[in-house]
C-alpha positions as CSV (number, residue, x, y, z in Angstrom):
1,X,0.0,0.0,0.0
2,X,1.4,3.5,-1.3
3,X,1.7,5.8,2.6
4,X,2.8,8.9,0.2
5,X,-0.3,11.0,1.0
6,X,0.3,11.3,4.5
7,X,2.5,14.8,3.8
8,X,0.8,17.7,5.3
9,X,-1.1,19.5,2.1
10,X,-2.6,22.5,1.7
11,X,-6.2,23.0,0.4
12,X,-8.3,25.5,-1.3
13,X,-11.0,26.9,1.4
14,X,-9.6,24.8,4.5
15,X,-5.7,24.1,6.0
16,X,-5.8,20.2,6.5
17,X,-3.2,18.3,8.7
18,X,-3.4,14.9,7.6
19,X,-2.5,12.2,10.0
20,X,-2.8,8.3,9.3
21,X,-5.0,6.0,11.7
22,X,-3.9,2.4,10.9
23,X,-5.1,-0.4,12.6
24,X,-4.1,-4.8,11.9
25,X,-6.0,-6.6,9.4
26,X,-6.2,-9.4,8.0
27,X,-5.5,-8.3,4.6
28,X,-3.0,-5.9,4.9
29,X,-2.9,-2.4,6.8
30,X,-6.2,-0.9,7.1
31,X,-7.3,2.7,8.5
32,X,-8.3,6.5,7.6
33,X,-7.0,9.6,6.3
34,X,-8.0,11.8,9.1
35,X,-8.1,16.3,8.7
36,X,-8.7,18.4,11.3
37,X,-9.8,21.2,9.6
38,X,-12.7,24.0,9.5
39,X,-15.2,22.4,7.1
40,X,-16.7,25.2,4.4
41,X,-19.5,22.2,3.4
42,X,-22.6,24.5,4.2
43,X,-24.0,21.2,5.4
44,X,-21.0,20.9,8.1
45,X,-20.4,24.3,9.4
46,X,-18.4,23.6,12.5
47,X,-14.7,23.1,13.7
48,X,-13.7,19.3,13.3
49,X,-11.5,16.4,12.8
50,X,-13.6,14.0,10.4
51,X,-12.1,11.3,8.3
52,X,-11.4,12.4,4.7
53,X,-11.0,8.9,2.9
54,X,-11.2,5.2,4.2
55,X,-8.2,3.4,3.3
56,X,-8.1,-0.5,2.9
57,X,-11.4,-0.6,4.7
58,X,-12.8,-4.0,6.1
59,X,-15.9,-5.1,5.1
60,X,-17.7,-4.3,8.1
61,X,-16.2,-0.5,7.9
62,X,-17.8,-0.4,4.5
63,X,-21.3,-1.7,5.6
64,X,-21.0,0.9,8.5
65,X,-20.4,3.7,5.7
66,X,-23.3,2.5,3.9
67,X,-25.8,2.2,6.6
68,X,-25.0,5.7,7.5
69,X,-25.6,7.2,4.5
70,X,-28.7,5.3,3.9
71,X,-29.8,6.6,7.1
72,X,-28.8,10.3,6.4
73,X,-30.5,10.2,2.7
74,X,-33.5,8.9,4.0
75,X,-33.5,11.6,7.1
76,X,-33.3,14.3,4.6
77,X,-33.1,13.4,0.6
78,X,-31.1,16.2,-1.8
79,X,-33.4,19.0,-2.7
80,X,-33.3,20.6,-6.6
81,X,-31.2,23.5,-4.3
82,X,-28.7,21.2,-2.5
83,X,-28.0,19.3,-5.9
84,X,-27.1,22.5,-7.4
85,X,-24.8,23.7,-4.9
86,X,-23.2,20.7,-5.0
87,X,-22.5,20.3,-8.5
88,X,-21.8,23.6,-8.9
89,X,-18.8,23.5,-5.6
90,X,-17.5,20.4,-7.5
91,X,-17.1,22.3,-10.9
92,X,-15.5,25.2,-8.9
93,X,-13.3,23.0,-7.1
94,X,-12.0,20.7,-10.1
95,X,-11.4,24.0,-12.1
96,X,-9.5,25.5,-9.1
97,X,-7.4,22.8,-8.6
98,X,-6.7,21.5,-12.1
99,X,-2.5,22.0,-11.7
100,X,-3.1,19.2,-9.5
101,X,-5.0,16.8,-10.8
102,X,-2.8,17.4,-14.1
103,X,0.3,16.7,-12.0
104,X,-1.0,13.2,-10.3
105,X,-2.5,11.8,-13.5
106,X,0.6,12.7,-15.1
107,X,2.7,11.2,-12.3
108,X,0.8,7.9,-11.9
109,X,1.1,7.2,-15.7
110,X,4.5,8.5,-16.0
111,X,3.8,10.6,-18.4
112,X,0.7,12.1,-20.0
113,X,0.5,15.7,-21.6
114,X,-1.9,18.3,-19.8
115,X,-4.1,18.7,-22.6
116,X,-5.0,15.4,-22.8
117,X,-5.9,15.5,-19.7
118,X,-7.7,18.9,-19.9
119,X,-9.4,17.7,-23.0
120,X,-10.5,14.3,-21.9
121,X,-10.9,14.5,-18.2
122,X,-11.6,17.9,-17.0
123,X,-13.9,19.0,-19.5
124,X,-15.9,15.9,-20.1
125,X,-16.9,16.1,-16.1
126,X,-17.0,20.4,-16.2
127,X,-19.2,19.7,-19.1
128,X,-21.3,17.2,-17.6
129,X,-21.6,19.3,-14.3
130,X,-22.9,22.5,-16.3
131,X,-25.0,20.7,-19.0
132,X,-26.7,19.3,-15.7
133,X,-27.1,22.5,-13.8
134,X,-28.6,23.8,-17.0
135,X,-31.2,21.2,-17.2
136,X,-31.7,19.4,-14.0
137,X,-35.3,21.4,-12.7
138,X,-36.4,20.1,-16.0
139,X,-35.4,16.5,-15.5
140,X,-36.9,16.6,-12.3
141,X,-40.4,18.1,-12.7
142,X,-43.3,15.4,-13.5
143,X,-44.2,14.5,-17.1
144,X,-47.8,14.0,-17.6
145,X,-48.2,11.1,-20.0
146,X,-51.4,10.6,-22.2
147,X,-54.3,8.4,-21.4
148,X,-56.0,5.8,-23.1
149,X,-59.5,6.8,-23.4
150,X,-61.2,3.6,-21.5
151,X,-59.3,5.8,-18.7
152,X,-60.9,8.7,-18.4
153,X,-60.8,11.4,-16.8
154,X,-58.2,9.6,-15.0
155,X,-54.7,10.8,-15.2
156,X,-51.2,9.4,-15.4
157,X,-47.7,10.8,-14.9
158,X,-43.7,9.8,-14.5
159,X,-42.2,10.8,-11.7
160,X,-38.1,10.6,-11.3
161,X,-36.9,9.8,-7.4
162,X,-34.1,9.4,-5.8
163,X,-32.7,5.3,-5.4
164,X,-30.9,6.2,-2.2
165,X,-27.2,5.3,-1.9
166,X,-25.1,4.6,-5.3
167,X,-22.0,3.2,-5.7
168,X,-19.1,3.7,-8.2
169,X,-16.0,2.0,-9.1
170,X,-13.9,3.4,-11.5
171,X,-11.0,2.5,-13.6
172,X,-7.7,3.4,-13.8
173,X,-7.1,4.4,-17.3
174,X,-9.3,8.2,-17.1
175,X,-9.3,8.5,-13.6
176,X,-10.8,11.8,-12.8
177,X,-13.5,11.1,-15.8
178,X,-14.3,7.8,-14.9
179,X,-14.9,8.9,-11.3
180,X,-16.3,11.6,-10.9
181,X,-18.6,11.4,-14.3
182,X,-21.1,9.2,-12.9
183,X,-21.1,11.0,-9.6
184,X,-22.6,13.8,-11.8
185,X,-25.5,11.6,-12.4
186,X,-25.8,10.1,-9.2
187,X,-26.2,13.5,-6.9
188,X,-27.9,15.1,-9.8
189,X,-30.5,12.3,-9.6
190,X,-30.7,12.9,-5.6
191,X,-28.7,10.0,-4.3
192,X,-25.8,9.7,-1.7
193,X,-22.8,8.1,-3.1
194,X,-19.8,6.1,-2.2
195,X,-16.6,6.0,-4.8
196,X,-14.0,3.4,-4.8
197,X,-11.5,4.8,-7.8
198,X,-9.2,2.1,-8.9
199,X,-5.8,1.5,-6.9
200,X,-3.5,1.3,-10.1
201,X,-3.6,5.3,-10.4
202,X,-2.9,6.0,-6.6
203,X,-1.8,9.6,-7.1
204,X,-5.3,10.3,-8.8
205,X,-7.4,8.9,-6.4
206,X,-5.8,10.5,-3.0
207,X,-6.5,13.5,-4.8
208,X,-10.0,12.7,-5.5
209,X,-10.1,11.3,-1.8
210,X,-9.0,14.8,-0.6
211,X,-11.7,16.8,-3.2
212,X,-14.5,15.0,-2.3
213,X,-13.6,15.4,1.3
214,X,-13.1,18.6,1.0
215,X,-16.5,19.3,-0.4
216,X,-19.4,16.8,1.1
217,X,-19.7,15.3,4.7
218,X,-18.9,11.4,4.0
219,X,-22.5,10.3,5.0
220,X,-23.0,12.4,1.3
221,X,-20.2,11.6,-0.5
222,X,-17.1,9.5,0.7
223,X,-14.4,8.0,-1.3
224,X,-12.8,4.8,-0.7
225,X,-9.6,3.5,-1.2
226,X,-7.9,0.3,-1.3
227,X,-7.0,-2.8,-3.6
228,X,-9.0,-5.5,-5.5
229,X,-10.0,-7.1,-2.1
230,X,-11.3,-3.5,-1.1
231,X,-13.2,-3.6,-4.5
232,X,-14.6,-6.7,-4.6
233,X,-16.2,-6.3,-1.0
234,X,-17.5,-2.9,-2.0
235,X,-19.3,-4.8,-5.3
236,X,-20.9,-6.7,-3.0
237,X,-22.3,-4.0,-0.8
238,X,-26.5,-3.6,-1.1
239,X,-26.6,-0.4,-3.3
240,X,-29.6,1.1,-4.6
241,X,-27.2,1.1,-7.9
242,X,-24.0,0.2,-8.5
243,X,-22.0,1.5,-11.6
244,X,-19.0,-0.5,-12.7
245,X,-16.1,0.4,-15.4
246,X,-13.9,-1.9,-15.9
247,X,-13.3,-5.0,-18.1
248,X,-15.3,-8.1,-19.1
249,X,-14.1,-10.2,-16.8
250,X,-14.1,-8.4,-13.2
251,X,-17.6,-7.2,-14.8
252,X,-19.0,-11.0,-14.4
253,X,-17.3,-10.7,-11.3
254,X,-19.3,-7.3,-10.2
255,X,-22.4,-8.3,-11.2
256,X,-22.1,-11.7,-9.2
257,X,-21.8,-9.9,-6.4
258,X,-24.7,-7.6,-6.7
259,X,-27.0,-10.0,-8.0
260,X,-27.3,-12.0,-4.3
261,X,-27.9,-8.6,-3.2
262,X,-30.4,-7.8,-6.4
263,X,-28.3,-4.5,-6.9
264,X,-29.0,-3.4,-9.9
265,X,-25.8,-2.2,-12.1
266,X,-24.6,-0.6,-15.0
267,X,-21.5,-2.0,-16.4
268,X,-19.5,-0.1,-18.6
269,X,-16.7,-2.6,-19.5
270,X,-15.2,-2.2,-23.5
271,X,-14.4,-5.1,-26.3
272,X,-13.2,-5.0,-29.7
273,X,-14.5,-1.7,-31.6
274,X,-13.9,-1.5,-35.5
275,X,-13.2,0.9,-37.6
276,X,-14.6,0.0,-41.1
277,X,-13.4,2.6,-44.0
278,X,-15.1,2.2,-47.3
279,X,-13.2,2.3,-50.4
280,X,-14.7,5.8,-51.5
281,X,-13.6,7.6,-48.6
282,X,-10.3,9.3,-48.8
283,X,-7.5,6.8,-47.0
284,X,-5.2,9.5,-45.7
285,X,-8.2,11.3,-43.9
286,X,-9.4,8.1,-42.3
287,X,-5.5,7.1,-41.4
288,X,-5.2,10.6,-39.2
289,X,-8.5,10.3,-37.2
290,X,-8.0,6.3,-36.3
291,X,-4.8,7.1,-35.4
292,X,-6.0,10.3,-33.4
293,X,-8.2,8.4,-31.6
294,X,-6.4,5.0,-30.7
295,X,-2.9,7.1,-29.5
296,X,-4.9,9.0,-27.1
297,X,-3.4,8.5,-23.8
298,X,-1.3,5.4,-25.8
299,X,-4.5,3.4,-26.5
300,X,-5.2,3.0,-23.0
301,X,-9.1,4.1,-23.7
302,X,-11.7,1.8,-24.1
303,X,-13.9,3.4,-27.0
304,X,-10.2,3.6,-29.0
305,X,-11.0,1.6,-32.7
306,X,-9.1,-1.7,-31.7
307,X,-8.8,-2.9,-35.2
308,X,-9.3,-1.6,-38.5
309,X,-11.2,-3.2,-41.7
310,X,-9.6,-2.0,-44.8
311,X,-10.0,-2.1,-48.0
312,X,-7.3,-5.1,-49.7
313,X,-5.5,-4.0,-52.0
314,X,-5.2,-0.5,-49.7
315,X,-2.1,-2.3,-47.0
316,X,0.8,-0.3,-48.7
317,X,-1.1,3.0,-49.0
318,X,-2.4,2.8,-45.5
319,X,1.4,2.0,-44.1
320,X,2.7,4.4,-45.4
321,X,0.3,7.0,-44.4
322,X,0.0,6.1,-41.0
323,X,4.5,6.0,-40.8
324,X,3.3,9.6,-42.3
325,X,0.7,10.4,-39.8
326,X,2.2,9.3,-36.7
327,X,6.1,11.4,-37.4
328,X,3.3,14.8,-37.4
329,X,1.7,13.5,-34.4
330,X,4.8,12.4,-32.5
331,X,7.7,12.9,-34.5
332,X,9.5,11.5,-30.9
333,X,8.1,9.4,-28.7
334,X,10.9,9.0,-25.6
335,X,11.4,12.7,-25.1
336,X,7.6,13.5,-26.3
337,X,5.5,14.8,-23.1
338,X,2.4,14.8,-26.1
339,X,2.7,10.7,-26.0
340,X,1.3,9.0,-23.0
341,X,3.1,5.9,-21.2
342,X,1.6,2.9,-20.8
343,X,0.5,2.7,-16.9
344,X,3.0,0.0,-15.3
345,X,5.7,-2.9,-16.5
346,X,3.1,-5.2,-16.2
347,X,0.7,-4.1,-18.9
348,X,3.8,-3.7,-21.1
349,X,4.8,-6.9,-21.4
350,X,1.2,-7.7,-21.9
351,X,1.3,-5.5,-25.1
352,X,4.9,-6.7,-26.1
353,X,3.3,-10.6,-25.4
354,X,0.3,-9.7,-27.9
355,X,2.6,-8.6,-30.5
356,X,5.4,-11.4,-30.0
357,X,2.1,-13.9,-30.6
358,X,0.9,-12.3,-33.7
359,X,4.5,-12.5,-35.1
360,X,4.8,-16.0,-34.0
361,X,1.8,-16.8,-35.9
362,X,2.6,-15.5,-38.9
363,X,1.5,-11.5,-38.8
364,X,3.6,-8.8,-40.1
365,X,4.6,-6.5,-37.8
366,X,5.2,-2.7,-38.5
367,X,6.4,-0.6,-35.9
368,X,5.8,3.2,-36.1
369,X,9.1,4.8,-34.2
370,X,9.4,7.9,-36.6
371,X,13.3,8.8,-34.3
372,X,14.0,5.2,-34.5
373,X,14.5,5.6,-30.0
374,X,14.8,2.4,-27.9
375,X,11.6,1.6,-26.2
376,X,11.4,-0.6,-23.5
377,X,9.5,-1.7,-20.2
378,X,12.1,0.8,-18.2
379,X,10.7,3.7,-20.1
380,X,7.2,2.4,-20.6
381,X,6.8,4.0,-24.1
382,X,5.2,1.5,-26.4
383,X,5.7,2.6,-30.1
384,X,2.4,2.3,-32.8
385,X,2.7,-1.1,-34.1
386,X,0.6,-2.2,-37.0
387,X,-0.1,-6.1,-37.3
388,X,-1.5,-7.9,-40.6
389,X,-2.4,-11.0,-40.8
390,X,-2.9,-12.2,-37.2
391,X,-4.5,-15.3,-36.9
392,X,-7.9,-15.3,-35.3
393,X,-6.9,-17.7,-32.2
394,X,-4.2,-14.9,-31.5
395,X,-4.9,-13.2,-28.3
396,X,-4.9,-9.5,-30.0
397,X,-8.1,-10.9,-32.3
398,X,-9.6,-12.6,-29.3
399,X,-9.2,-9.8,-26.1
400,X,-9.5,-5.7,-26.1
401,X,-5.9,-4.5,-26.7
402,X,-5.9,-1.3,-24.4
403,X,-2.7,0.0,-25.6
404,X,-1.7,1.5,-29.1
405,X,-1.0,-2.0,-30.6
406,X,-3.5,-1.9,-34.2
407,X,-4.5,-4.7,-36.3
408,X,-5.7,-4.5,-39.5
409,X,-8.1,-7.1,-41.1
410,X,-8.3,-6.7,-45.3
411,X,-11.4,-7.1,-46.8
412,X,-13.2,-7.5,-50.8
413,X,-16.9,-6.3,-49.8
414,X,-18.8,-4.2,-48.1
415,X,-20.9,-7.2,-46.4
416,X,-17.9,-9.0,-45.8
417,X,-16.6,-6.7,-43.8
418,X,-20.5,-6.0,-41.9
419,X,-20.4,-10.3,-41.8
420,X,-16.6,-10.1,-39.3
421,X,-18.2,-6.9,-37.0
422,X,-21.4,-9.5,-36.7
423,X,-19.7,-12.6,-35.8
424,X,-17.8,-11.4,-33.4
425,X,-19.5,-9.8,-29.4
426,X,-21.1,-6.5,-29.7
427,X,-18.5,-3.8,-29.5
428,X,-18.3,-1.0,-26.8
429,X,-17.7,1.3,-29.9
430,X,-18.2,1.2,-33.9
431,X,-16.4,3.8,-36.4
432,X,-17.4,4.0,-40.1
433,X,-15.9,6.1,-42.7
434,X,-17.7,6.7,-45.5
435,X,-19.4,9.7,-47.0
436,X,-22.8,8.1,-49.2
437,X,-25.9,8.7,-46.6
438,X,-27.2,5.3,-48.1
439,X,-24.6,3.3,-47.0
440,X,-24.3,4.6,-43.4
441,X,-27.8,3.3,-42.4
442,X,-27.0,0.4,-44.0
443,X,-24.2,0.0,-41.5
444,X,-26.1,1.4,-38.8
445,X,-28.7,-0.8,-39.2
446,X,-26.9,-3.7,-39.9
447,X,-24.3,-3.4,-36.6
448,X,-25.0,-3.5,-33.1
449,X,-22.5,-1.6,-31.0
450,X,-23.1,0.5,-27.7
451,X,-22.2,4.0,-29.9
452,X,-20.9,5.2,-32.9
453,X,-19.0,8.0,-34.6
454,X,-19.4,8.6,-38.3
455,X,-16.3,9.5,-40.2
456,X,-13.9,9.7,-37.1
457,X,-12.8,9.0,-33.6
458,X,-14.6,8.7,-29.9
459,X,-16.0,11.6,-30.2
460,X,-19.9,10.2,-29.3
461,X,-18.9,9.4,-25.6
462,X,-18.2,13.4,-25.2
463,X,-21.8,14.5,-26.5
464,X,-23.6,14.9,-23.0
465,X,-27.0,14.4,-24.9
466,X,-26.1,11.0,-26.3
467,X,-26.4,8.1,-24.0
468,X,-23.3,6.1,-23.3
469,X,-23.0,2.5,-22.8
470,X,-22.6,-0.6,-23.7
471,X,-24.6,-4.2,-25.5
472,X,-23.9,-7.4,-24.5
473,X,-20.4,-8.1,-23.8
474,X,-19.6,-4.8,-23.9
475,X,-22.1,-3.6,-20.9
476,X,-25.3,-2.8,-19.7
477,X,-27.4,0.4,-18.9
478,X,-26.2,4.0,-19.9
479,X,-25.2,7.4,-18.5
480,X,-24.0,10.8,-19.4
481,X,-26.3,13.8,-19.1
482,X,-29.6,12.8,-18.8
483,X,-29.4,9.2,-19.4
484,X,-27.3,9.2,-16.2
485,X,-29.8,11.3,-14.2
486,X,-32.3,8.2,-15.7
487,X,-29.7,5.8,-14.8
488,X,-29.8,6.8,-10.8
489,X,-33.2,7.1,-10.8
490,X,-36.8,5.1,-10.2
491,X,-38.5,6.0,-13.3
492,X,-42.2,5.8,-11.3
493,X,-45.2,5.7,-12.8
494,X,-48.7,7.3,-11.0
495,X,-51.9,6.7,-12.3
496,X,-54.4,9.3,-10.7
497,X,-58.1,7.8,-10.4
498,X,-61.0,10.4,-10.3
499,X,-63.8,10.6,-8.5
500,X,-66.1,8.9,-11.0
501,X,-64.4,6.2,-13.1
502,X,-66.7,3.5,-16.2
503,X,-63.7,1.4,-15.0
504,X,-66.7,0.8,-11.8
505,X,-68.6,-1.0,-14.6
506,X,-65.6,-3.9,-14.7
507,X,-66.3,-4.8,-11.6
508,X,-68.5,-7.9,-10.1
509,X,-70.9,-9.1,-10.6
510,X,-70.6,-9.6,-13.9
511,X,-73.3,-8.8,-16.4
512,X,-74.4,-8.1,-20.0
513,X,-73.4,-4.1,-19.4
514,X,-69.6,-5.2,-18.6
515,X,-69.8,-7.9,-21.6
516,X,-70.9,-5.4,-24.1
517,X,-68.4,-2.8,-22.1
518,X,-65.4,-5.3,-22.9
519,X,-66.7,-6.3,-26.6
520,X,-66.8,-2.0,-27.0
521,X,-63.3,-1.5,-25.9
522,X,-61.9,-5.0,-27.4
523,X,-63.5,-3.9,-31.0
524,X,-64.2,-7.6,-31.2
């Protein structure tokens, strides 16, 4: 366990002295990250020393965190006023200290350029935050929904209400996005929430620790912080929802858990997303925006196009336009703070293992290192690498690469191409290039996939008015905007009886005025 955020720190509103509270465990060393500072929370208005984050927490700590909050929401549940303050002191607070999270993401990485993370951390949530704000009175008024006439004068409506207490566990890959986007939704929707952000990007989630801390009392919002053992009692905690990002397999895992609980979840895990470019559209366009969008943050994102159907006949042109490509984007990639490094050793040598498989069975192998440097697992920069021909047993055809490792599949025909997306799970994400109107619906009818961008890159999981999720082996359920207000909601539905209702004639004993009644309204 990583004891670095013990160092006395200064933050924005209160002076915290932080001081570590370790007791045995079982498992490892367990305790608290205790302040003693004066809280600004207008919630908590008085002098105190209050733990900030739960480190390596047992379960019976968690269920104790839980029960609390449960108790506290259902004393007094979020009103329209209180959710706005409180997304509007996170927005203030992540832009205020931005330097910092920039610094830790950068730092647990090793490497990743600010505007990467500006551009696909910090604004994503900001966004999300202020597109909610803007909308939120809206999501939460009631919606009268129209009657069938057998009803009248009866009247229906939906009404959205809080679950109660929602938890979210992030991965490690966009920390700050993947944390705090669905805590948007979740205290937008009403609820108190618990976050458990992943170990692997320690740096990131003391931070977060700290911010939320900072900001809500922890029977509101806490954070918790600990390693897979941590996580896999927190999945099976009772939620009222539980969100998971992750991938496939500690999603089976997840939902295991919550099923003997009956927790309902969202599970945002990844797969295999193509990108299929048609012959018509122009190759060296296409080349730049796949490449854009798989060597963000080093391929480490799980809407990146993992493989590419191209044209045959179109190998040469497309190698030599992505070597091309990738010398603008990175013309170094060692002593390039633009090009992200792959998070530890350990996930290189799973990428170095892909490609040394696909070689070994037969796949051509072009690496992209435009100054021709020495990468290796010391620096933790894995060069674009290109593979052709991989056999379908290989593991890079079988599992999500995560990393900026691309194969490329040829194909003769349009269906043939639509035939591989189909045979294989529904991906998280599916990328066509093409410019005829006819042919997209084709492909979007044709396809299942959780979203899709036309004629580039990602860019649909940005759009807060576009639900995000996946299908199948991809995931389940969706947020962002107001799909994730939805999401952390009971969508409830009240049907208002008047005083005098025909529905009186339906009732025992049973005559020749309810037969014709029922013949009337059957139209048979």
């Amino acid at each position: 366990m990583d004891n670095t955020y013990s160092d006395p720190q200064r933050c924005e509103g209160s002076t915290y002295h932080f001081q570590r509270a370790f007791a045995s465990g079982s498992h490892g060393r367990v305790g608290d990250v205790v302040v003693a500072s004066r809280s600004h929370n207008p919630r908590v208005d008085i002098d105190e020393t209050r733990t900030i984050f739960r480190v390596q927490a047992t379960r019976e700590e968690l269920v104790t965190i839980l029960e609390t909050q449960r108790l506290e929401w259902q004393q007094s549940i979020p009103s329209y006023e209180e959710r706005i303050q409180a997304l509007q002191n996170l927005e203030k607070a992540l832009l205020r200290r931005k330097e910092e999270f920039i610094r830790a993401i950068a730092d647990d990485f090793g490497g990743r350029a600010a505007e990467e993370t500006i551009a696909l951390e910090l604004f994503p949530v900001v966004n999300e935050i202020r597109h909610a704000r803007r909308h939120l009175r809206r999501w939460m008024a009631p919606r009268r929904v129209p009657m069938p006439w057998q009803f009248w004068p009866a009247r229906s409506r939906v009404e959205y209400q809080p679950l109660g207490v929602a938890g979210i566990l992030s991965a490690w890959n966009y920390p700050l996005f993947l944390t705090l986007g669905p805590l948007v939704g979740a205290m937008a929707a009403g609820n108190h929430v618990m976050l458990k952000p992943s170990e692997l990007a320690p740096r990131s989630a003391a931070l977060i620790g700290t911010l939320i801390a900072e900001l809500y009392p922890p029977e509101y919002v806490t954070v918790v912080i600990g390693d897979s053992k941590v996580a896999s009692e927190f999945s099976q905690l009772p939620f009222d929802h539980l969100l998971f990002t992750g991938s496939g397999r500690v999603g089976k895992l997840v939902m295991r858990a919550a099923s003997e609980n009956l927790t309902p979840v969202t599970l945002e895990l990844g797969g295999k997303s193509p990108a299929l470019v048609h012959p018509n559209y122009p190759l060296r366009r296409a080349t730049r925006r796949i490449l854009n969008g798989k060597l963000y943050n080093a391929g480490q994102t799980c809407v990146a196009p993992d493989y590419v159907l191209l044209p045959a006949g179109r190998k040469a042109e497309f190698v030599r336009l992505a070597q091309e490509e990738v010398a603008v984007l990175y013309p170094r990639l060692i002593d390039n703070p633009d090009y992200t490094r792959v998070l530890n050793a350990q996930h290189y040598r799973r990428l170095a293992g892909l490609v040394e498989e696909a070689r070994q069975s037969g796949a051509e192998v072009v690496e992209i290192n435009p100054a021709k440097e020495t990468c290796d697992e010391q620096s933790r920069v894995f060069p674009p690498t290109l593979l052709f021909g991989a056999g379908e047993a290989t593991t890079v055809m079988r599992e999500e690469v995560f990393g900026p490792v691309l194969p490329v599949v040829l194909y003769d025909r349009l269906d043939e191409a639509i035939e591989y997306i189909n045979a294989r799970p529904h991906p998280l994400a599916l990328y066509y290039f093409d410019e005829n109107g006819a042919r997209i619906r084709d492909v979007l009818d044709r396809t299942i996939s959780g979203g899709v961008t036309v004629n580039d890159c990602i860019y649909h999981l940005g759009q807060p008015n576009l639900p995000f999720g996946g299908v199948g082996p991809s995931g389940m359920g969706h947020y962002h905007g107001f799909d994730g207000f939805e999401t952390f909601s009971k969508k409830k539905g009240i049907f208002l009886q008047s005083r005098w209702t025909p529905l009186k004639y339906l009732q025992p004993p049973y005559g020749e005025r309810t037969r014709r009644i029922l013949r009337f309204i059957l139209g048979a």
